[in-house]
N, C-alpha and C positions, 0 to 999 in steps of 0.2 A: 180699070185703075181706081177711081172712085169706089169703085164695091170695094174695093182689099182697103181702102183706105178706111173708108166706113167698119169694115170689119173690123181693123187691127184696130181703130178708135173703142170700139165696143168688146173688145176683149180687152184692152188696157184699163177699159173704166170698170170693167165687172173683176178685173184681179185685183185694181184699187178697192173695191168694194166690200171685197173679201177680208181685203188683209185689215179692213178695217172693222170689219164684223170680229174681224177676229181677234183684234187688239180689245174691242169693247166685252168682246166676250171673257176673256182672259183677264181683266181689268175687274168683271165684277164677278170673277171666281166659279164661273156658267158650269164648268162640269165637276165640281166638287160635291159629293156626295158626304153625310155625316153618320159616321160609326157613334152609336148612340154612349155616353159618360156618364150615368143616372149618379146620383145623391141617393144616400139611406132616407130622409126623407122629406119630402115638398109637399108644398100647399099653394093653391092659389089664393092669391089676399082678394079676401070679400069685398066688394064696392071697387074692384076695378078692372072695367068693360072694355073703354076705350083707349087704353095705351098708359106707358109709363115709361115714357121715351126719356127719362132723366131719373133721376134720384141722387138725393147726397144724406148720408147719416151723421148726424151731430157726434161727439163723445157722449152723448146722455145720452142715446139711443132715440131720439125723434128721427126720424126720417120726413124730408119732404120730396114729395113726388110731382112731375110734371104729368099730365094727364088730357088727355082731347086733341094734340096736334093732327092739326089738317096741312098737308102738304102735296105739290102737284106732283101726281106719279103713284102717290102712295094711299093705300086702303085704308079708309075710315069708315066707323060702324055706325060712327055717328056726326055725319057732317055738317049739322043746321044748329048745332050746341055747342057753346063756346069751351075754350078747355077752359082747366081748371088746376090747382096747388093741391094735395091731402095729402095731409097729415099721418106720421101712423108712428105709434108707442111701440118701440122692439121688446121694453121694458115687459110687457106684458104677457102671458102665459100663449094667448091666445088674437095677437093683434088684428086692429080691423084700421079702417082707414076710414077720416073724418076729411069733407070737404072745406078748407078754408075760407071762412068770408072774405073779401077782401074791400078794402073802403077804401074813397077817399074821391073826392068831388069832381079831379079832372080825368080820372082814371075810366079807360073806355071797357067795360068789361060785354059787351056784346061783340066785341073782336078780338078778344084774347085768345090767344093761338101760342101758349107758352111751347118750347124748345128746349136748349138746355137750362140747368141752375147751377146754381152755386154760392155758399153759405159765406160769411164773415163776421165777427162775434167783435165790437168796439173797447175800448178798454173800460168801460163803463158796465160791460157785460149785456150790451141792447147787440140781440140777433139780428143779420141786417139778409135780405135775401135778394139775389139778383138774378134775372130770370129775361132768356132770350125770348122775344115776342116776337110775332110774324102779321101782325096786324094788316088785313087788306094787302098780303104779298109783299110787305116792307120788315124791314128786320131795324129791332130796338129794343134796348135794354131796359127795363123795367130797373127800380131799385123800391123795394120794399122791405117796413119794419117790421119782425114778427114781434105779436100783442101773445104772447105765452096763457095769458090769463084769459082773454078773452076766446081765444082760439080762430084770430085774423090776423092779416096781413095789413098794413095802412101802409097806401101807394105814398111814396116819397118824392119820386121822380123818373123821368122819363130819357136817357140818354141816344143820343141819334150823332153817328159819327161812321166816317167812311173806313176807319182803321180801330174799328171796335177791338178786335181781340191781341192777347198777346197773352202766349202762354209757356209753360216750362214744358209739358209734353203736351206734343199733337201728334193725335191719329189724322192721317191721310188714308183714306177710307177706300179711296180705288184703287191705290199704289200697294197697297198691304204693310204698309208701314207707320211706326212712331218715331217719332223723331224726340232727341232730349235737346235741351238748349237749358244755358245758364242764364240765371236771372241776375240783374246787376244794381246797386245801387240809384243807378241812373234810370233807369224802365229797361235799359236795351238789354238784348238777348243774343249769347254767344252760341253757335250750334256745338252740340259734344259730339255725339251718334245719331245713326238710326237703324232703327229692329225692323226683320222685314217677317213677316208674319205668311202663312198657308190661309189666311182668312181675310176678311173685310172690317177692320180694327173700328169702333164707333164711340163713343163717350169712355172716358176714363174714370175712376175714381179712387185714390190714394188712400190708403189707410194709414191713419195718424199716426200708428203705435209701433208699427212698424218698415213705412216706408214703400210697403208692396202696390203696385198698380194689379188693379182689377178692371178688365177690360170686355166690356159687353161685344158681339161679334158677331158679323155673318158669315155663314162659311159659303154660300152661294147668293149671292148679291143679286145675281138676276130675277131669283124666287119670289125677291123682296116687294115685287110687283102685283104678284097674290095673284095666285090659280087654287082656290079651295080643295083641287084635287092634288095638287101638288105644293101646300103651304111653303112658306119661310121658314129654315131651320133658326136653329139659337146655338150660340155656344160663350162659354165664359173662359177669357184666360186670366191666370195669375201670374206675374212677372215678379220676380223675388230679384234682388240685386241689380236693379238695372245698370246704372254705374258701374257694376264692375266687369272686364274683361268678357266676361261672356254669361249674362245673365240667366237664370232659372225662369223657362217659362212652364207652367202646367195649364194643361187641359184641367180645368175643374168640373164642369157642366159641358155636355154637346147631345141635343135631340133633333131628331130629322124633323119635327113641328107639328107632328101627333099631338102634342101636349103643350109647348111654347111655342109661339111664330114670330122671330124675327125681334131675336133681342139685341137690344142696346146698350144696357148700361148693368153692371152690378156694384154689389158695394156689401160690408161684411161688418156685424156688430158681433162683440161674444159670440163667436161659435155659429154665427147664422148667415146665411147668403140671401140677399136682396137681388131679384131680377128683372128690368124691368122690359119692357117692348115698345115698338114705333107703335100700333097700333092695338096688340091683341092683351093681353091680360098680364099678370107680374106673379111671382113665385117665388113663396120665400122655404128657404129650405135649413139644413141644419149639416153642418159642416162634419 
């Protein structure tokens, strides 16, 4: 009676077991395979090694890039090297990417571990930039002024708070969904919908001119772990009308990781596509 009991304990806990390999598996997109979406034509932007896990483009065509994030779980090429901000001119025939300095006297740059970004322009016309940090395994918002002329950044301040984010869309990254919420006078935020996606949805970034979300992606999340033989794919969507009734999504970009591993974020100037990655290189292409 004991053995059947032991037994039947040990088959309950390995069906438990299952069903939860299985939900984890399915959660981060484990048997999804990518049919390759090439672009006429890509480049990878010169001077970036170790990741480009953020990007946001100005209306001027600057671009700032997050670059060097170390995180636990995830592959880094270079882990004893703090990240870093660069710069890059879309303006330019042939753009390359410039490390920004960054100053400013309490500002700890031997643990900078930037995340995502995100731009704000004052009515005075001073670019202001805010940049998630992962400092020592703690999460806080950096705020920095961009020096245009000088080509740095001067640390402003430091924000540290348990209800940092609030946003109009958020990607839910294991769920395969974006959710839209309305923004309100007061800060609160009313939910509209949510998009559920065949992928692993990762940083957003909106173009100004027309409203479109552009959506860095993984299409197998599990990969995202890095087996050199079997990289991280990438893939880019474009969501045209989100608002309304049943919005336009496209596939723009999707490679099995031959050539991109494990992108995050994109984002579109004039006719050009920005792509960046948690850890491997960034690719800019021509629409």
């Amino acid at each position: 009676m004991v053995k059947l009991i032991i037994l039947t304990l040990l088959g309950l806990g390995l069906a438990l077991f299952r069903n939860h390999q299985f939900s984890y598996q399915t959660r981060l997109n484990a048997f999804r395979e990518v049919e390759p979406m090439e672009l006429p034509k890509c480049n990878f932007v010169k001077g970036i090694e170790t990741g480009s896990e953020d990007l946001e483009i100005l209306p001027n065509g600057l671009a700032f890039i997050s670059s060097g994030l170390k995180y636990p779980g995830i592959k880094s090429f270079d882990p004893k090297t703090p990240g870093k901000i660069l710069l890059m001119d879309l303006n330019e025939e042939d753009p390359t990417v410039l490390e920004l300095e960054i100053t400013g006297s309490k500002f700890d740059l031997s643990s900078f571990n930037p995340h995502g970004i995100s731009t704000f322009t004052d009515e005075d016309n001073t670019m202001h930039l805010l940049v998630v940090n992962h400092p020592d395994a703690k999460s806080t918002v950096e705020l920095f002024k961009f020096q245009e002329e000088e080509k740095s950044l001067l640390h402003l301040k430091t924000i540290r708070h348990n209800l940092l984010p609030k946003y109009v869309y958020i990607s839910e990254l294991l769920a395969h969904k974006i959710h839209v919420y309305e923004k309100h006078a007061n800060w609160t935020l009313t939910p509209l919908k949510s998009l559920n996606f065949n992928t692993l949805v990762d940083n957003i970034s909106v173009d100004p001119k027309t409203g479109d979300l552009w959506v860095g992606c993984h299409p197998n999340g599990m990969k995202i772990f890095y087996n050199s033989e079997n990289p991280p794919a990438s893939e880019v969507l474009q969501i045209q009308n989100i608002l309304a009734e049943e919005p336009k999504v496209t596939q723009v970009y999707a490679e099995n990781g031959t050539v991109l591993q494990g992108s995050t974020v994109a984002s579109v100037y004039k006719g050009k596509l920005l792509i960046g990655t948690v850890f491997h290189k960034a690719l800019y292409c021509e629409l």
